[in-house]
C-alpha positions as CSV (number, residue, x, y, z in Angstrom):
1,X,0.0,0.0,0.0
2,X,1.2,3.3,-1.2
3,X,2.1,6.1,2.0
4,X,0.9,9.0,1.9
5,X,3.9,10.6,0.7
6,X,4.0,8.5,-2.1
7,X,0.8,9.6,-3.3
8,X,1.3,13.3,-2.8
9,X,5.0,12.9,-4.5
10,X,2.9,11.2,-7.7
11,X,0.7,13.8,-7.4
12,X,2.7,16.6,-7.7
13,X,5.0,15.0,-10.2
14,X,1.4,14.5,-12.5
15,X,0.7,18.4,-11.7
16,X,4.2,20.2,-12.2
17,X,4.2,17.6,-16.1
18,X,0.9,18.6,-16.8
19,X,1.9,22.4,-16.1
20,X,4.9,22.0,-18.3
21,X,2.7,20.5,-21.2
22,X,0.4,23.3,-21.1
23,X,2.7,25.8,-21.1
24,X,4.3,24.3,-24.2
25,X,0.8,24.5,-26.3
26,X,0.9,28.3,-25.2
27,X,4.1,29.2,-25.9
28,X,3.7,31.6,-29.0
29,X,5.6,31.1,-32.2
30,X,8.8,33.7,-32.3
31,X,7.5,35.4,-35.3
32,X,3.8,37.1,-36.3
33,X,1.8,38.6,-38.6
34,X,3.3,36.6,-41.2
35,X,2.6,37.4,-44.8
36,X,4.1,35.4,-48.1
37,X,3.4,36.0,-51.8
38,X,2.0,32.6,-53.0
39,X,2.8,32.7,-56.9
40,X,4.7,35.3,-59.0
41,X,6.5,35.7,-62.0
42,X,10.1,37.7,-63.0
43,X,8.2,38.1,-66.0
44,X,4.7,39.8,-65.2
45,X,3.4,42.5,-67.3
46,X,2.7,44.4,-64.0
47,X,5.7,45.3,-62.4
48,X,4.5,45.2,-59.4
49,X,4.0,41.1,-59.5
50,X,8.0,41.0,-60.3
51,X,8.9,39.9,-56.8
52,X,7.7,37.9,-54.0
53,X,6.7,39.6,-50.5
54,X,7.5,38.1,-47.6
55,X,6.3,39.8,-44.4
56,X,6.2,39.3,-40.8
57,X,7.0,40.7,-37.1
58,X,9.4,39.3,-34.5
59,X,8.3,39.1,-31.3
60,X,11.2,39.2,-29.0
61,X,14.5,40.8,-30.1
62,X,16.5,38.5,-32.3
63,X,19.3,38.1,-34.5
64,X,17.8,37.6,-38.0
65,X,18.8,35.3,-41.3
66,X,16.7,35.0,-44.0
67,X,17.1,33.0,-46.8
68,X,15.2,31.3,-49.7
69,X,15.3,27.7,-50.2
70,X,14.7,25.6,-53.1
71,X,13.1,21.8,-53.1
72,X,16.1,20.6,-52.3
73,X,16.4,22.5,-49.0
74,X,19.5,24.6,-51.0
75,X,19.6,28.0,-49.7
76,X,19.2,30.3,-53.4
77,X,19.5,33.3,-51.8
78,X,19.8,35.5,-48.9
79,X,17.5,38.1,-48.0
80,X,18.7,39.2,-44.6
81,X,22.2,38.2,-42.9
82,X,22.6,38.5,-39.5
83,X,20.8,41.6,-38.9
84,X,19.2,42.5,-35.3
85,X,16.1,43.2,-34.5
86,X,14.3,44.6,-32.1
87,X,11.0,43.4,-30.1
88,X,7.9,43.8,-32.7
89,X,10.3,44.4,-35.7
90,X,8.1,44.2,-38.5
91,X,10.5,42.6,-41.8
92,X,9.1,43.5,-45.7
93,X,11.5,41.4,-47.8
94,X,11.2,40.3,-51.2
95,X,12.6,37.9,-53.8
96,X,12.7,38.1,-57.1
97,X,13.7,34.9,-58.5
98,X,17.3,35.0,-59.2
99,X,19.7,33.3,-56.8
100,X,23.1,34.9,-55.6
101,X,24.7,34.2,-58.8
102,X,22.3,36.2,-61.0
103,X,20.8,33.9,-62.6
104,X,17.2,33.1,-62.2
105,X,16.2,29.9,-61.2
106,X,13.9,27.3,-62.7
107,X,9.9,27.3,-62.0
108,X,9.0,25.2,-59.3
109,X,7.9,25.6,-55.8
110,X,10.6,27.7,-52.8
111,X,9.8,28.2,-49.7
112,X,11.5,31.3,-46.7
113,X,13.7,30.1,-44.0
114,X,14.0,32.4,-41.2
115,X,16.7,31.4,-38.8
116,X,16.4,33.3,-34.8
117,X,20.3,33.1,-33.8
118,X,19.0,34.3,-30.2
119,X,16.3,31.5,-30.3
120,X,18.8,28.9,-31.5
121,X,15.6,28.2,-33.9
122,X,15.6,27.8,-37.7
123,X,11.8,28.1,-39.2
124,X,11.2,27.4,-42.8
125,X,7.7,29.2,-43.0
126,X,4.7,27.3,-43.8
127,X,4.0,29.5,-46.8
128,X,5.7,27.9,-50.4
129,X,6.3,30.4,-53.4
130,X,5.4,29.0,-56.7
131,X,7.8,30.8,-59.1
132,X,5.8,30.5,-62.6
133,X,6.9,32.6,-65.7
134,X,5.3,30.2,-68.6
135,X,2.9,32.0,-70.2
136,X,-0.7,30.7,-71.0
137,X,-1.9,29.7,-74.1
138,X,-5.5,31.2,-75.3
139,X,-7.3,29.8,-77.9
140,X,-10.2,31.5,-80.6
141,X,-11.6,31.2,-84.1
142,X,-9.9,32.7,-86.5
143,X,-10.2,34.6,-88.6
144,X,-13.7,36.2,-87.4
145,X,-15.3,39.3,-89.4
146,X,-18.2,40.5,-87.1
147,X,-20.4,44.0,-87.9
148,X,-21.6,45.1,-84.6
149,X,-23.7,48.7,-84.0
150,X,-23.4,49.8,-80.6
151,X,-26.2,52.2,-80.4
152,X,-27.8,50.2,-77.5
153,X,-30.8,49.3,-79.4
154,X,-30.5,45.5,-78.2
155,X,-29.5,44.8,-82.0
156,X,-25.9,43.7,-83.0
157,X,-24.6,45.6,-80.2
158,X,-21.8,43.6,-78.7
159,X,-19.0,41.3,-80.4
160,X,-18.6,37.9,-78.8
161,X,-16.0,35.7,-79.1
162,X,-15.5,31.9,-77.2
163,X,-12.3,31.3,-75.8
164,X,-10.4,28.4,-74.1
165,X,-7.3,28.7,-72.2
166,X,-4.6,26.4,-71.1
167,X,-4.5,26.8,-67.6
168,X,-6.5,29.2,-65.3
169,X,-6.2,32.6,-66.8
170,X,-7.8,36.1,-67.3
171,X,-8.9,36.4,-71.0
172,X,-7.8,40.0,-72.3
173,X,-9.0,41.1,-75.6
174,X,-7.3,44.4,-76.9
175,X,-8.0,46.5,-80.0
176,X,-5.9,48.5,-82.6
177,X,-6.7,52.4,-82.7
178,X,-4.7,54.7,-84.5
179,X,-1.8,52.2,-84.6
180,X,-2.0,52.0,-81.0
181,X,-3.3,48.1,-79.0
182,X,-5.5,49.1,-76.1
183,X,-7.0,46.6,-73.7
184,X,-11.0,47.0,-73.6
185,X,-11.5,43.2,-71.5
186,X,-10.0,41.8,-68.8
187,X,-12.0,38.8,-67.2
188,X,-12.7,39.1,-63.7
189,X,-12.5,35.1,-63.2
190,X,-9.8,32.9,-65.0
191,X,-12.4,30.0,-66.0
192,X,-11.0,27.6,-68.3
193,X,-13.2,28.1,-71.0
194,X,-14.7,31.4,-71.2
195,X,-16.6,34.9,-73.3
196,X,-14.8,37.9,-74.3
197,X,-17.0,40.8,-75.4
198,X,-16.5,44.5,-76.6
199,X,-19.2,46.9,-76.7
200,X,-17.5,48.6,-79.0
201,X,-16.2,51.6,-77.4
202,X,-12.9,52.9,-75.8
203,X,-12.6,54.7,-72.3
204,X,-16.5,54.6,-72.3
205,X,-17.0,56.4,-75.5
206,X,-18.1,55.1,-78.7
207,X,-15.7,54.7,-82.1
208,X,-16.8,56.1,-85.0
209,X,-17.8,53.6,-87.8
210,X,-14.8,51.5,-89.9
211,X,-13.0,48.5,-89.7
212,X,-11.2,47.8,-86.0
213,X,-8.5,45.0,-85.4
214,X,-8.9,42.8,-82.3
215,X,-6.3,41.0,-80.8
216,X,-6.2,38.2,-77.4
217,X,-4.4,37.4,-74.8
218,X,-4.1,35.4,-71.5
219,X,-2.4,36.7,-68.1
220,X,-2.3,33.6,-65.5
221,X,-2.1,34.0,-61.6
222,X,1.2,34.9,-61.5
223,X,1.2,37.8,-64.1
224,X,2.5,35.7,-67.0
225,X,0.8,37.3,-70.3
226,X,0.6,35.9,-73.5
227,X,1.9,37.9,-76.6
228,X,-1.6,39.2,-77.9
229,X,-2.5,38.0,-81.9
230,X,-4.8,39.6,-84.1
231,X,-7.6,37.2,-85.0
232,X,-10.4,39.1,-85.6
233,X,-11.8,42.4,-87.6
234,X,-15.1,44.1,-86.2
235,X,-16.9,46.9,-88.0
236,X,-18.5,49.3,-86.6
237,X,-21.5,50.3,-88.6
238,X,-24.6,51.7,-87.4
239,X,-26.1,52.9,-91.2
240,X,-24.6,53.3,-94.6
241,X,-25.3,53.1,-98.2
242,X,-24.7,51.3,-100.6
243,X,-23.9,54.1,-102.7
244,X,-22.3,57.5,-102.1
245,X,-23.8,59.5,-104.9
246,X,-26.0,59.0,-107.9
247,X,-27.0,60.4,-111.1
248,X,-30.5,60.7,-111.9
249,X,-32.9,62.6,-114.1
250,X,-35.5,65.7,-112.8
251,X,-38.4,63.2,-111.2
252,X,-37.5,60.0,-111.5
253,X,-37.0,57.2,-109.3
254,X,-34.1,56.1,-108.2
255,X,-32.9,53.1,-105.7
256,X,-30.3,53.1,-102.3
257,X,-29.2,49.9,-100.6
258,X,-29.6,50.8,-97.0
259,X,-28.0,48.7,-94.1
260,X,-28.4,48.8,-90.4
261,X,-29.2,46.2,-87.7
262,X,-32.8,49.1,-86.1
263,X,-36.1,47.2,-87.0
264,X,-36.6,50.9,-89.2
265,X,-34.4,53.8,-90.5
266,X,-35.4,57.4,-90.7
267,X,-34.7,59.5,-94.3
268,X,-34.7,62.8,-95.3
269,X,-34.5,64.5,-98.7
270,X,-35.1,68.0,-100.1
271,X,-38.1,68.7,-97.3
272,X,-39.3,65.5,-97.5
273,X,-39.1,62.5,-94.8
274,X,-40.2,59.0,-94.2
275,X,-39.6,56.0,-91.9
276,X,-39.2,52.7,-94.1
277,X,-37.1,49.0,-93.4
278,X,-33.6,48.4,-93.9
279,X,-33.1,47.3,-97.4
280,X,-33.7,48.3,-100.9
281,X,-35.4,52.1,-100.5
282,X,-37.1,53.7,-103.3
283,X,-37.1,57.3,-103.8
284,X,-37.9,60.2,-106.3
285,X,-35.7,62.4,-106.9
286,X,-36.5,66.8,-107.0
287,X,-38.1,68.0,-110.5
288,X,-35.3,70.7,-110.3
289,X,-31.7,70.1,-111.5
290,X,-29.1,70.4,-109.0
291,X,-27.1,68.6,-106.2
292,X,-29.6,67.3,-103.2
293,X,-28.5,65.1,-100.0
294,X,-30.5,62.2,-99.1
295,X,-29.7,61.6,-95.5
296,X,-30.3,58.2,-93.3
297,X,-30.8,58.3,-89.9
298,X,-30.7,55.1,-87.5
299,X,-30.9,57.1,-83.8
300,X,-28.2,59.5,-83.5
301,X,-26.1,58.3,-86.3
302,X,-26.5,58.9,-90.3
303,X,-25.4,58.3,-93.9
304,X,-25.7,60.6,-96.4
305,X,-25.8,60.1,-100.7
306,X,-25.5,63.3,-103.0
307,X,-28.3,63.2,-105.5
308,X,-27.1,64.7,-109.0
309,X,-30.1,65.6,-111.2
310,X,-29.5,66.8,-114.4
């Protein structure tokens, strides 16, 4: 049979182990606050997704190394050597891809070691960096030759195009103005398969009618972006004729081809006015001789044909 002093020596000994337990499970991590870019690119068409971040606060003052490590557990590069710190340091590093030597190293997957010299403590952070700088691949129909007339009617007012992507990217469609590529579509999502559309207008305002090239692109999570291709030409075309002038005697008829995507087209010539479909329009000319305008109107927009009667 156990004493009492045996019991209350067991008993303590249970007490002061379970004490030491629980202050293990409390004992806070040396660092804080810790923040580490997951993917990024040397490449990126943003500059600003050149580099990795990596972020985060010491708690107690420390002696600080920080290095990057690759698969292997081979330190790449430095960041930080031997530099103090004070309690609550907070430490903004960044990496951006190349190792000591210069060069820059392979895609694959790195990860931050932080070394605490004070601590006797090396950490390599839970936090990987996918280094990525392959670009996606974005597929479309080509070529395509779409007229659209943005003149928010609900008719032929948006070009649409299907696209597919290698990996999960945002679909960018850009388009050629005055020999300049501007971007007017960058996907919110990165779907595999996906819509790009154009309204038909730059910076919020509408392009006056002619031919416009369109070009496409993918940018991936870490920035990568494709080298945009021209596959498509849309034309902007909200009424026109299919001639620009004609010859015709005093009072006879005479006929336009008229195109437009409206239900009905407005005209006007010498005084008079009508309202008649799209298509073939027939129309007297003046009894006078001279030079008239027969003008088309489809809402705010119109085409104009001189009239010659002699």
């Amino acid at each position: 049979m156990l004493s009492i002093a045996t019991v209350l020596g067991l008993l303590l000994a249970s007490a002061l182990a379970f004490a030491i337990t629980e202050r293990a499970k409390v004992t806070k991590s040396p660092l804080s606050s810790t923040q580490v870019t997951k993917v990024f690119s040397p490449k990126a068409s943003d500059p600003t997704d050149r580099v990795a971040q990596i972020r985060f606060r010491v708690r107690i003052r420390q002696r600080i190394t920080v290095w990057i490590e690759d698969a292997q557990g081979t330190n790449v590069r430095t960041l930080l050597d031997s530099r103090p710190e004070v309690s609550g340091a907070r430490l903004d590093l960044q990496w951006d891809g190349f190792a000591a030597d210069g060069l820059l190293q392979p895609d694959g997957t790195y990860r931050p070691v932080v070394k605490l010299e004070g601590s006797h403590l090396t950490t390599v952070l839970p936090n990987p960096i996918v280094l990525d700088t392959k670009a996606p691949h974005i597929s479309v129909p080509k070529p395509l030759h779409k007229v659209i007339s943005p003149d928010g009617d609900g008719h032929g007012d948006l070009f649409r195009v299907h696209y597919h992507v290698s990996e999960p990217a945002h679909g960018v469609l850009l388009v050629r103005v005055a020999g300049k590529q501007t971007q007017v579509e960058f996907t919110l999502r990165k779907p595999r398969f996906g819509e790009l559309q154009w309204n038909g207008k730059l910076k919020r305002k509408a392009l006056p009618p002619g031919a416009y090239l369109l070009s496409v692109a993918a940018q991936d999570t870490a920035g990568n972006r494709s080298k945009p291709y021209p596959f498509a030409v849309v034309d902007i075309r909200y009424v026109s004729l299919g001639q620009k002038r004609v010859v015709v005697k005093p009072g006879n008829r005479f006929a336009i081809r008229v195109s437009a995507d409206a239900p009905t087209v407005q005209w006007k010539l010498r005084g008079r006015t009508g309202t008649a479909a799209p298509g073939t329009l027939h129309f007297r000319a003046p009894h006078s001789k001279g030079v008239f305008f027969l003008y088309v109107f489809v809402g705010d927009h119109a085409a104009r044909c001189a009239v010659v009667v002699g």
